[in-house]
N, C-alpha and C positions, 0 to 999 in steps of 0.2 A: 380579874384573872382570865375570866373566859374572853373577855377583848384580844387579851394579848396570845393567848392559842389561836383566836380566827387569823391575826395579823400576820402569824407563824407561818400558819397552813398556808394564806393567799400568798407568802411570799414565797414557801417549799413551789406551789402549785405556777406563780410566774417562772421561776428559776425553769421548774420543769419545761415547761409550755420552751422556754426558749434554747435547750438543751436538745428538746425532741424535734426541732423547726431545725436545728441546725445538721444532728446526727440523724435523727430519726430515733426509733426504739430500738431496736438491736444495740446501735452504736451507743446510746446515751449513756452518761455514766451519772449513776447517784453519787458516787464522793464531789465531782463535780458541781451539782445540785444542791446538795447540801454548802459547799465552798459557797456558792451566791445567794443562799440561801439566809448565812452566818448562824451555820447549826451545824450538827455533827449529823452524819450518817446514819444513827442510831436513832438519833432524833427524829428524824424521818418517818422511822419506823412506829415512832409511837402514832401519827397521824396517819400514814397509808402503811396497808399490810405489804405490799410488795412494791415492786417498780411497776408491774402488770396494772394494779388499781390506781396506783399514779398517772399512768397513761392515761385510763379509762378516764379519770375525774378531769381532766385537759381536753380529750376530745369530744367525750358524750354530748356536749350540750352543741356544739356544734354538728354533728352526727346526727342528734335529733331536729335540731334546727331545720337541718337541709332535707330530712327526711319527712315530716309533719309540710316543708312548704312543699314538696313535688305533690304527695297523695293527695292534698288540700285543691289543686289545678280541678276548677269546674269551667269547661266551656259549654254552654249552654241554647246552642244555635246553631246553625247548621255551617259543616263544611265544607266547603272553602269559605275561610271568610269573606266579607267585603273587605277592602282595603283599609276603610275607617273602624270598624271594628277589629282588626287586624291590630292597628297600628295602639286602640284602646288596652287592649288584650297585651299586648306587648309590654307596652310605658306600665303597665301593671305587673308584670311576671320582672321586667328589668329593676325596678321600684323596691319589689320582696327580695330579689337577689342581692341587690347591692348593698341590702339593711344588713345581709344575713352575711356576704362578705363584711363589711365594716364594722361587722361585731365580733366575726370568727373566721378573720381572718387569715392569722397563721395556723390556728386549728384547723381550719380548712385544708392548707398544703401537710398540715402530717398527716391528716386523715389520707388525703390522695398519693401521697410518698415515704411515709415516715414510718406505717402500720407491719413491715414484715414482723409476726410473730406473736403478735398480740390476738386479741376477740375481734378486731377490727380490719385485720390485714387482707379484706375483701370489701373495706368500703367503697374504694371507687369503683368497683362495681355492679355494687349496691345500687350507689348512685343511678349509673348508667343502667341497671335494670327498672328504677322507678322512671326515668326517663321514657325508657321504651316501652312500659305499661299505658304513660299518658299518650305515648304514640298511638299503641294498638287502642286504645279506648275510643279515642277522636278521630284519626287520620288514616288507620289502616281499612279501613272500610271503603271514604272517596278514594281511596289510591287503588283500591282493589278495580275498581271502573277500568281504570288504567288501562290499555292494552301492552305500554308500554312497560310495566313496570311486572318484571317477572319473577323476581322474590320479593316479595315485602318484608321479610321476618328481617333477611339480610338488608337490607335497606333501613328495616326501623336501626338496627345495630349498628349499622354504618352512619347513621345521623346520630342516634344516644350517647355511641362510644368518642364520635368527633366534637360533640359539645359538650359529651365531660374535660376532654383534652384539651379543647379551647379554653377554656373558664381555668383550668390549671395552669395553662400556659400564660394567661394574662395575669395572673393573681401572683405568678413568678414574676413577671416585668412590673407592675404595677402595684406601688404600696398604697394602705389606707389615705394616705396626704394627697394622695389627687384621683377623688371621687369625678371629677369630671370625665379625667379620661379612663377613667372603670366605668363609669354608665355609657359614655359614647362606644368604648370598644363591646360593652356586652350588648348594644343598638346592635351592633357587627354583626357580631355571632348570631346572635338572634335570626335576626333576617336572610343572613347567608344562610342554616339551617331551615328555619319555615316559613320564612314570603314566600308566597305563589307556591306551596312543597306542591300540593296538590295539584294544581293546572300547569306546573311546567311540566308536568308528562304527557299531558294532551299531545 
């Protein structure tokens, strides 16, 4: 018996996922949900209390995902990188990213577009604030040398907020079936945002 409740729930919970990818939360409708589901609305209810904890149980685990691998960033040497340590650093942070897209990746795009109205509807950012902490941690210091560089805070912002956008905007053009060009495009973004951030202000 309890088989056939988990089979229930992960199909309530797919029906959702692809309901919320499509409308997002505001728009989504549970009779919908329930219709692909092959359960009644009611039904629904016996497994999640609301449409609100429905969302939650869809994004959470991608929401933690992305937030356990930002706080988790230890660089442990001095900034600016070398080149080959750079490039180490990188094929490593693109490595976690790409795991974390192709396991949550339409969860990924509701969290970033689908969240008006829910616990969630400041995830991206979230995002973009854990970004800009591992900025100030590591990089707002050699940048500070800088002569050139006359707000940093606005800077880290203008780099956290562009490589959340980026990563959204690819995860729009590009589904799970072609990992290659999800790892080369996030090589892109990568580099365009921190190769050389530090010394092209020299």
């Amino acid at each position: 018996m309890q088989v056939l409740k988990d089979q229930v729930r992960n199909r309530i919970i797919t029906s959702a996922k692809s309901e919320f990818l499509e409308k997002g939360f505001a728009h989504a409708s549970m009779r919908v949900i329930a219709e692909n589901s092959e359960i009644t609305v009611g039904n629904i209810y016996r497994y999640f209390s609301s449409k609100q904890s429905l969302f939650e149980e869809v994004v959470r685990p991608a929401y933690l995902s992305l937030k356990g691998l930002l706080e988790s960033i230890q660089i442990n040497e001095e900034i600016p990188l070398p080149p080959e340590r750079y490039q180490v650093i990188r094929e490593k942070f693109v490595g976690e990213i790409s795991d974390a897209i192709s396991k949550y990746h339409g969860e990924i795009l509701i969290l970033f577009n689908g969240t008006a109205g829910t616990n969630y509807e400041d995830a991206i950012n979230e995002v973009s604030k854990l970004i800009f902490d591992v900025l100030e941690k590591y990089v707002m210091v050699p940048l500070a040398s800088r002569k050139s560089v006359q707000n940093l805070k606005a800077l880290g912002r203008l780099i956290s907020n562009g490589l959340v956008e980026a990563i959204n905007d690819l995860l729009l053009r590009v589904d799970n079936s072609e990992k290659e060009i999800l790892v080369s495009e996030l090589r892109t973004i990568i580099d365009f945002y921190f190769r050389d951030l530090v010394t092209r202000f020299d």
